[in-house]
C-alpha angles and dihedrals in degrees: 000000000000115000107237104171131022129188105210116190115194140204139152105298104345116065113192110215116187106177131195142201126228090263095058094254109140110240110172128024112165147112127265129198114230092261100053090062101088094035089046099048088033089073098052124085119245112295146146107291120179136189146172116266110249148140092292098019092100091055092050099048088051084057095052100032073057090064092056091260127137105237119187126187121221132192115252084227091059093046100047091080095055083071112120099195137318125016113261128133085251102058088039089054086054095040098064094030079072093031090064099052087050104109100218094047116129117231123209112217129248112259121218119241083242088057092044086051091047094050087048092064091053099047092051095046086046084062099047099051084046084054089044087059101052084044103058084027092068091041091060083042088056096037087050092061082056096058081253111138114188110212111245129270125069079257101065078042098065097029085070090037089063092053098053089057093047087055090237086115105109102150101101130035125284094262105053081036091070091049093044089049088048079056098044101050090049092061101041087049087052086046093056088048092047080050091046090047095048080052095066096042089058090063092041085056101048092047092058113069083191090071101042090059087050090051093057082075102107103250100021109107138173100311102042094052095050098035095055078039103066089032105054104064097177118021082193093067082076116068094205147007093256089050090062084044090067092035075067102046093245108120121074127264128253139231108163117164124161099019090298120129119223119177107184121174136324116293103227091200116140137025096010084182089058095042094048092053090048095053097041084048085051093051092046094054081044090060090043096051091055107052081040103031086155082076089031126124109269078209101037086053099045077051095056093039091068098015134070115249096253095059095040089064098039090055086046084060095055086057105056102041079060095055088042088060098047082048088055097045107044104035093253150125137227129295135185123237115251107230119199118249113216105235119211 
């Protein structure tokens, strides 16, 4: 019998392959080394073959894309209740060998190895600006047992950190002064290598034409713009804005019963990363507007005027992941709403 469909389950060194016909007999259960894989695909003539999506599932699915084989990514989340029983390789092999053939199942694109390199960047430089603020964090901690109060803001911070490199810091005694400069030394060194990433994302931006057009959203920057455009693969994949808008967590929940309808809050499924920038985005075009409200948001402002803060930048959010998605979708860029003036 011909293989048509394989549910392949991976992991680090042992691969599970539990293989169908087209008539749904199982034909071939069993583990693969890691370098079995390619000898092992590379047999079989060209058939369905699903997986989780993971950290290595995209290379993977390149590999075997490479072979002449369809290779679609699920969601872990999509797959679990596939599970017959127990949690074993075997019965998560089978599991999404059924899970692939199901026709509402949701797929997750294929990214590209320039969009892995480019997420890369943002997931280093997201750990190092994690590792900056424990840094400076225990420095305050050390200064304040000194009656020493840094003012407020990572740039007041540094400011003193390059000090106590320079050995200019005199404040505390000579002691405590050697493990604040350690400190010291050790952020403003992971502060060189988060100016050397963002760099590099510049040139990744202004290579991309894709994320120049993003970053013409009012509040999406740099990384923003980079960052949605080395994540969403295929903007088609999404059959409306508001459907990107849950893919990001950003549209309420529902719990309708009775022909009632309840919207709770916001989701948060999805790309946490993505949904934080946009909302920081959000709450930074919130600050400008206010110290420029001439060049403010007519509906961001009617939304101020009756919402908290925090809402009002998290809708805005909504909003523009809607209008990121119409960008990606039709070749365009952004453009601002025209709002009616009331004439006398």
């Amino acid at each position: 019998m011909e293989i048509t469909t394989v549910g392949l389950d991976l992991a680090k060194n042992v691969f599970q392959v539990h293989a169908i016909g087209r008539t749904g007999e199982v034909l071939v259960r069993r583990a693969l080394r890691r370098a079995q894989v390619m000898a092992f695909f590379s047999k079989l003539p060209p058939c369905l073959i699903g997986m989780e999506a993971c950290g290595t599932s995209h290379h993977w699915a390149r590999e075997l894309t490479a072979l002449g084989h369809a290779v679609r990514l699920m969601p872990p989340a999509s797959v679990k209740p596939y599970v017959k029983r127990g949690k074993t390789d075997a019965a998560d092999a089978e599991a999404i060998c059924e899970a692939v053939t199901r026709p509402t199942m949701r797929f997750v694109p294929i990214k590209s190895v320039e969009q892995q390199a480019a997420l890369a960047l943002h997931r280093t430089r997201d750990l190092l600006v994690r590792q900056r603020t424990q840094l400076v964090n225990m420095i305050r901690g050390l200064l304040a047992e000194f009656g020493i109060n840094l003012r407020k803001g990572i740039t007041h911070a540094l400011a003193f950190v390059r000090r106590a490199v320079a050995g200019a810091a005199r404040e505390v005694p000579d002691l405590a002064a050697k493990v604040i400069a350690v400190l010291a030394a050790q952020a403003s060194e992971v502060q060189d290598r988060i100016r050397q990433l963002e760099r590099d994302l510049l040139a990744w931006y202004r290579a991309s034409e894709l994320a120049r057009r993003i970053a013409t959203v009012p509040g999406v920057g740099l990384l923003g713009a980079t960052a949605l455009a080395a994540t969403v693969t295929d903007p088609t994949h999404f059959r409306s804005g508001r459907q990107f808008a849950a893919w990001l967590g950003l549209t309420p929940l529902n719990n309708s019963s009775g022909g009632k309808e309840r919207l709770g809050r916001i989701s948060k499924m999805g790309d946490q990363y993505l949904r934080r920038l946009l909302v920081t985005g959000m709450t930074s075009l919130v600050r400008r507007n206010k110290h420029h409200p001439s060049a403010a948001d007519p509906l961001m402002n009617a939304l101020l005027a009756r919402k908290p803060v925090r809402v009002v930048t998290v809708a805005m959010a909504n909003r523009a992941a809607r209008a990121i998605w119409a960008i990606m979708v039709r070749g365009e860029v952004y453009r601002m709403p025209v709002t009616s003036v009331a004439t006398a």
